[in-house]
C-alpha positions as CSV (number, residue, x, y, z in Angstrom):
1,X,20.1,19.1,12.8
2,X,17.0,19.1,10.5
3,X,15.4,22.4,10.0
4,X,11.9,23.6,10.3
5,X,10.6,25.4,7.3
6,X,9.0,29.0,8.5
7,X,7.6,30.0,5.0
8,X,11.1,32.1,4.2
9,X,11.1,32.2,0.3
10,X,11.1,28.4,-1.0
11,X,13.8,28.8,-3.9
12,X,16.3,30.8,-1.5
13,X,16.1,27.0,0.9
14,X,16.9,24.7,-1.6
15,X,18.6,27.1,-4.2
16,X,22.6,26.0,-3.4
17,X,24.0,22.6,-3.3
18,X,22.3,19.2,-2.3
19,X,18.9,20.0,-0.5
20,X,16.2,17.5,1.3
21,X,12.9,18.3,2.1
22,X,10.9,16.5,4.2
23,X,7.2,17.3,3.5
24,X,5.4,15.7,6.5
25,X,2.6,16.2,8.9
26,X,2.4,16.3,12.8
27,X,-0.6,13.3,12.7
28,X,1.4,10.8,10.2
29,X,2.6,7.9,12.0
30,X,5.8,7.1,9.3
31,X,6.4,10.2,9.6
32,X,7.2,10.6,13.2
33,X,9.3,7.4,12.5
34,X,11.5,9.0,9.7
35,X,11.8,12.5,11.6
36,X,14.6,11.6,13.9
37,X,16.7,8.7,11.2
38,X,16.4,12.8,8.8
39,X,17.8,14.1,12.3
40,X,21.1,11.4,12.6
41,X,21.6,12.0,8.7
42,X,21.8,15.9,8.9
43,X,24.3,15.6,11.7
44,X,26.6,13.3,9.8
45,X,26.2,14.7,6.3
46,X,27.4,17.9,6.1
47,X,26.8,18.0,2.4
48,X,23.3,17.8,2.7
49,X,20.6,20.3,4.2
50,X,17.3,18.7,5.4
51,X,14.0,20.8,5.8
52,X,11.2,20.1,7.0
53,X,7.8,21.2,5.9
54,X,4.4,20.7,7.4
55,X,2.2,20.2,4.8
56,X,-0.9,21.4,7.0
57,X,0.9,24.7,7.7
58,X,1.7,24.9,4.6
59,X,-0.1,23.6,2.4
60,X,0.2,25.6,-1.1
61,X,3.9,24.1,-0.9
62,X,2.7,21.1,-0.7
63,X,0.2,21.4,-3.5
64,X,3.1,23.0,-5.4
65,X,5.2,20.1,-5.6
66,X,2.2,17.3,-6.0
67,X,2.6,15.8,-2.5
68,X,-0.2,13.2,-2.4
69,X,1.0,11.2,1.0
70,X,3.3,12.2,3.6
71,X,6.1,11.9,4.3
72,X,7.5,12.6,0.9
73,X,10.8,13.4,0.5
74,X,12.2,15.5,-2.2
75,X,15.5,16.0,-3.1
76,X,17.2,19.2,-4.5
77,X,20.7,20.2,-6.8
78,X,20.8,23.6,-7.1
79,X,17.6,24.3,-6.8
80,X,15.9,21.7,-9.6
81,X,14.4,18.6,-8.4
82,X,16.3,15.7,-8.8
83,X,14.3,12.9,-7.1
84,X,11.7,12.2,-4.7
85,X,10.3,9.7,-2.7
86,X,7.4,9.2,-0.3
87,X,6.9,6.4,2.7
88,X,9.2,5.3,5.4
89,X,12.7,4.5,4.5
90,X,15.6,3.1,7.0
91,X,18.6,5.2,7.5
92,X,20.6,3.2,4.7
93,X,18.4,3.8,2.2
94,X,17.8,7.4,2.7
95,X,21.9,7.7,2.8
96,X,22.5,5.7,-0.2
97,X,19.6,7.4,-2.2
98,X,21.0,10.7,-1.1
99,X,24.7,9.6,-2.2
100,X,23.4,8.4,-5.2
101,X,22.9,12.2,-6.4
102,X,25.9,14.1,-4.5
């Protein structure tokens, strides 16, 4: 199951292993669409943690990492960013993109 950021320190959440966050926002349309395909994926990958973040909650994270349109996902190694994307994406795409960097 995807977890909801609640503003715990940032680094400590995506510090260890293989990390996705989901920057979105409650009024985005692709974004409710991509919410529950992140859902299925965290409870079939179990070498992946998925967060999400509301950017209007909190919205200094989002400035932070240069999110300019929602959803944008970005993924984490050990805490360094190691690739990001932003739009809707079917299921496949988000698992092979994710595999692609295990």
């Amino acid at each position: 199951m995807m977890t909801e950021y609640q503003g715990q320190e940032f680094q400590e959440v995506v510090g260890e292993g293989l990390v996705l966050v989901d920057f979105f926002a409650t009024w985005c349309g692709p974004c409710q669409m991509v919410m529950p395909v992140l859902d299925q994926i965290a409870q079939e990958l179990d070498y992946v943690k998925i967060y999400k973040v509301d950017i209007d909650k909190f919205r200094q994270l989002a400035i932070d990492f240069q999110v300019r349109g929602v959803p944008t996902l970005i993924l984490f190694k050990d805490g360094k960013i190691v690739d990001q994307a932003s739009g809707y994406r079917p299921k496949a795409k988000i698992v092979e993109w994710i595999n692609s960097h295990k």
